[in-house]
Each structure stands twice: as C-alpha cells, then as structure tokens.
ZAVO-981778 format. One record per residue: x, y, z of N, C-alpha, C, O in turn; residue in three letters. Coordinates in steps of 0.2 Angstrom, whole numbers, plus 2048, in hexadecimal, padded with zeros to 3 digits. Layout:
BEGIN
XYZXYZXYZXYZALA
...
% end
This chain:
BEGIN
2CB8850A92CE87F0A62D587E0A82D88830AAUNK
2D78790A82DC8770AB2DF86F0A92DB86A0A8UNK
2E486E0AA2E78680A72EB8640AD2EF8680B0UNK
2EB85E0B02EE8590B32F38570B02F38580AAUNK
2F88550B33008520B12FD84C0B12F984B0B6UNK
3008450AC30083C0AE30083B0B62FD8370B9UNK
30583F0B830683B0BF3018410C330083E0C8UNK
2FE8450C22FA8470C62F28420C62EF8400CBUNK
2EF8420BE2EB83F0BD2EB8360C02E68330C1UNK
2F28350C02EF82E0C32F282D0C92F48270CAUNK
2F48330CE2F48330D42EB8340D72E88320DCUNK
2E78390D22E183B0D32DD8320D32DC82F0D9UNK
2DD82F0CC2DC8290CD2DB8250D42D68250D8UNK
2E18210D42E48210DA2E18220E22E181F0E6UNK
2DF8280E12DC82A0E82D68290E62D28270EAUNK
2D38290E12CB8270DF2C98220E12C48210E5UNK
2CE81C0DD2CD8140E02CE8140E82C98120EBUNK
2D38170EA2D28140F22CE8180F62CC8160FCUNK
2CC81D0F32C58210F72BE81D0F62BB81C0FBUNK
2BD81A0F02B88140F02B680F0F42B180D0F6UNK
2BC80D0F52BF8070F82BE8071002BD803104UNK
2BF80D1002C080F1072C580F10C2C480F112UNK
2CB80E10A2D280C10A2D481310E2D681910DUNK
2D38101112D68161172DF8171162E181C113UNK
2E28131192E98121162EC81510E2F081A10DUNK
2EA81110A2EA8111052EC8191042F281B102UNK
2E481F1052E48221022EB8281092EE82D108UNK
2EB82610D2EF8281122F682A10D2F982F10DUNK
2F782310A2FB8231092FE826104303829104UNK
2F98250FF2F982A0F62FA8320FA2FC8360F6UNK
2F88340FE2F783D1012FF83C104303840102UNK
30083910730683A10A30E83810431483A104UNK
30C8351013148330FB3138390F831783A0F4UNK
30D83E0F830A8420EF30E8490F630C84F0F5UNK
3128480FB31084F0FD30B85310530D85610AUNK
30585110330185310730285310D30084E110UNK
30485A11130485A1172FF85E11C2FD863119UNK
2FE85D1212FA8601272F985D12C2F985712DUNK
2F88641322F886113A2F186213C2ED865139UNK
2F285B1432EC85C1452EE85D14C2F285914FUNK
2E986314E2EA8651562F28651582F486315EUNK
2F786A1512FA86C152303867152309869153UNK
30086015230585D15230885C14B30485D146UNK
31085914B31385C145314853143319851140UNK
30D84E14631284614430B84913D30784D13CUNK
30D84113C30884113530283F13830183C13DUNK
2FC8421342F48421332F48391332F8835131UNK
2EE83B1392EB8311392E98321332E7837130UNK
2E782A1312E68271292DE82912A2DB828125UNK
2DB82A12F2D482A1302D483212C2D1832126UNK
2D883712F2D883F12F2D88401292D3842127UNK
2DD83E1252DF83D11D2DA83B1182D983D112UNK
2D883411B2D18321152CD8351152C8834112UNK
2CE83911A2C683D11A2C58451182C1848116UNK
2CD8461182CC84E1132CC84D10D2C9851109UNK
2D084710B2D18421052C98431012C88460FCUNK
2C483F1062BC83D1052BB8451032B98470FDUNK
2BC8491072BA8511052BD8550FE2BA8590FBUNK
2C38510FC2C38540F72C48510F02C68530EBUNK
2C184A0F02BF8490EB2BA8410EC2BA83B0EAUNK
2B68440F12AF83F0F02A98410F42A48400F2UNK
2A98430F92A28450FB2A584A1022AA84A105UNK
29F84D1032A085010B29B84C10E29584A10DUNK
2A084A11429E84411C29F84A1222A484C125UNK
29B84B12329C85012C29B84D13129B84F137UNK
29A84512F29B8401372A184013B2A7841138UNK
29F83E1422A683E1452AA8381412A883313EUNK
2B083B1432B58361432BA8331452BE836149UNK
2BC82D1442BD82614A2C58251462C7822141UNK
2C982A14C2D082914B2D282114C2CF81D14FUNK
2D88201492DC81A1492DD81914E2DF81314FUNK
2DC81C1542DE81B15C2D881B1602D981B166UNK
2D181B15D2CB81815F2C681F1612C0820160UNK
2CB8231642C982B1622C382D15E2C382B158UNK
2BF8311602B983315C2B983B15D2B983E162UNK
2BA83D1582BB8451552B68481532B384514EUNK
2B284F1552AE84F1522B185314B2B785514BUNK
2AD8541462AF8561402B185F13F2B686213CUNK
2AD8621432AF8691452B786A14A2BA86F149UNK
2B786614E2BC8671522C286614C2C686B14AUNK
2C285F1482C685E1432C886313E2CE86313BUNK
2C486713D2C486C1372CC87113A2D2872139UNK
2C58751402C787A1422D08771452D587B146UNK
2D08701472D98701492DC86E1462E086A148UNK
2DC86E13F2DF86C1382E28711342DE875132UNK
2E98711342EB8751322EF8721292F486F12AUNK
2ED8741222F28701202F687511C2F587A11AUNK
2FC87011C30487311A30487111230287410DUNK
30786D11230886D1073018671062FE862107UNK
30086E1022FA86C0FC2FC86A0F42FF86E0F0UNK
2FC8620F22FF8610EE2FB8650E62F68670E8UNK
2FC8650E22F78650DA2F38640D92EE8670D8UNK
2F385C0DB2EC8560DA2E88580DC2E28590DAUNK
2EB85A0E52E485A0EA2E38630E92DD8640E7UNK
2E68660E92E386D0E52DE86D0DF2D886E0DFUNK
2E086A0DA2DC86C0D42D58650D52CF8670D3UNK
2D785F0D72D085B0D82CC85E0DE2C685B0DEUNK
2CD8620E42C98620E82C486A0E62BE86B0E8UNK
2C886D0E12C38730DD2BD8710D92B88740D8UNK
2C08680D42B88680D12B68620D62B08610D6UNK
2B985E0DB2B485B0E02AF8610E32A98610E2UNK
2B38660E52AE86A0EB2A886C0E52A286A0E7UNK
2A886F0E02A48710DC29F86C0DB29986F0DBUNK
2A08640D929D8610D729A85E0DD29485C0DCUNK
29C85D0E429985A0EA2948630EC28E8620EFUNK
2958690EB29186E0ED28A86D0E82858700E9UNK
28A8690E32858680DD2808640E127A8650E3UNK
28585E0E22808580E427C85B0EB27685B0EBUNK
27F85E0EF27F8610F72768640F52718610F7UNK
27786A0F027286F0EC26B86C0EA2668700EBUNK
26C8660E82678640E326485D0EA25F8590E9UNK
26885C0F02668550F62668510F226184E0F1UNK
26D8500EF26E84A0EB2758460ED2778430E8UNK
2778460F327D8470F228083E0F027C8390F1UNK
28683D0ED2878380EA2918360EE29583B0EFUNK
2938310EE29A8300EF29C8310E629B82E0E1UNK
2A28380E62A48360DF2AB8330DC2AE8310D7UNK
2AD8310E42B282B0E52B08230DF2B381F0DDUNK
2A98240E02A481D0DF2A481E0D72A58190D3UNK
2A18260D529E8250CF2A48260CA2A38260C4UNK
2A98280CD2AD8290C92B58230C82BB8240C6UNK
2B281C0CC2B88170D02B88150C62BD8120C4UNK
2B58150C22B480F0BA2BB8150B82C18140B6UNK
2B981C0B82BE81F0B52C681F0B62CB8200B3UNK
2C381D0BD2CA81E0C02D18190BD2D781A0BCUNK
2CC8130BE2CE80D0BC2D080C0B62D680A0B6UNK
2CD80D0AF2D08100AB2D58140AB2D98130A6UNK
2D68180AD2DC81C0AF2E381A0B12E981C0AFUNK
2E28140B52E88120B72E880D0B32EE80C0B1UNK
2E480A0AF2E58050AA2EB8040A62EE8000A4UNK
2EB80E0A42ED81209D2F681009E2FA80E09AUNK
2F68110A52FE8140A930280E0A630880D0A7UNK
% end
C-alpha cells in the first residue's frame, strides 16, 4: 500500500489523458518537466517524443512490441530499443505507476485480454484534473 502526493497523482492523470489521446509531445513532455531521463544508443540529447510515449505506453497503459517509427522517420525495432536504453532519473510517478500498470497489463497479458488502460482509466483521470 502506498499513497501519491497531489502533484504526483495529477502528473499520473496528466500522463493518462495524453496517453489516450496519443499525444505523443504532450506526454513527451509531462516525462521530461517531472524529471524523467534516459539515453538511447548512448547519446546524452534528449529521448525522441516517439521513445518517451512509448515507455510512457509501458508503463501506464499496455505493452506494444511493434516497431517504432522515430521522429526522424527512422524505424526501430523494439528489442534493439530496449537493449540501448539506458535510463537515468526515474521520477515517483513513473516508479510507483509503472508497478500497478505492469501488474495490471501482466493480468490482462495472462487471461489474452489485453486492454489500453490509458483508455479505461482516461473518465478517472479527468476527474482528477477537474479536482486541481
């Protein structure tokens, strides 16, 4: 059991809505103002917004093992991506939401149900931000 801070709970939001949405940027951007750093294939600029919404997607709305089609037209496969991803500061949010995403997307995975919880969880989110 564990408790969220306001501003972590409606940075979680926040990344809810733009993960629905599919806001690439957006959520780019909530991961990068909260913190969140890491390299890919060792360079030290910032993660494309492609790279970001997609670990984002991993940890708080489904697993996607399709390739991936960087900002620069670039097509990644998703193993290559893994193995040369290195990350640096892991913010609260993305720690403590990516333990009940993983938990709950390993449910859906288990049972071949799998669901976007970016999607089922976008009413609560919204709410949430309503409150602020």
């Amino acid at each position: 059991m564990g408790r969220l801070s306001s501003k972590d709970r409606q940075t979680i939001a926040e990344t809810i809505v733009a993960l629905s949405e599919k806001d690439k940027a957006r959520t780019a951007e909530i991961y990068r103002d909260n913190g969140y750093t890491a390299s890919f294939r060792g360079s030290s600029e910032d993660l494309d917004d492609s790279v970001m919404h997609r670990f984002a997607s991993f940890h708080f709305d489904k697993i996607d093992l399709s390739p991936l089609t960087l900002d620069n037209g670039e097509t990644v496969d998703l193993m290559e991506l893994m193995k040369s991803t290195k990350e640096g500061t892991v913010p609260a949010f993305v720690e403590e939401g990516r333990r009940l995403g993983g938990l709950l997307m390993g449910v859906n995975a288990q049972a071949a149900r799998p669901i976007s919880l970016a999607t089922e969880w976008r009413p609560i989110a919204k709410k949430a931000l309503q409150k602020k």
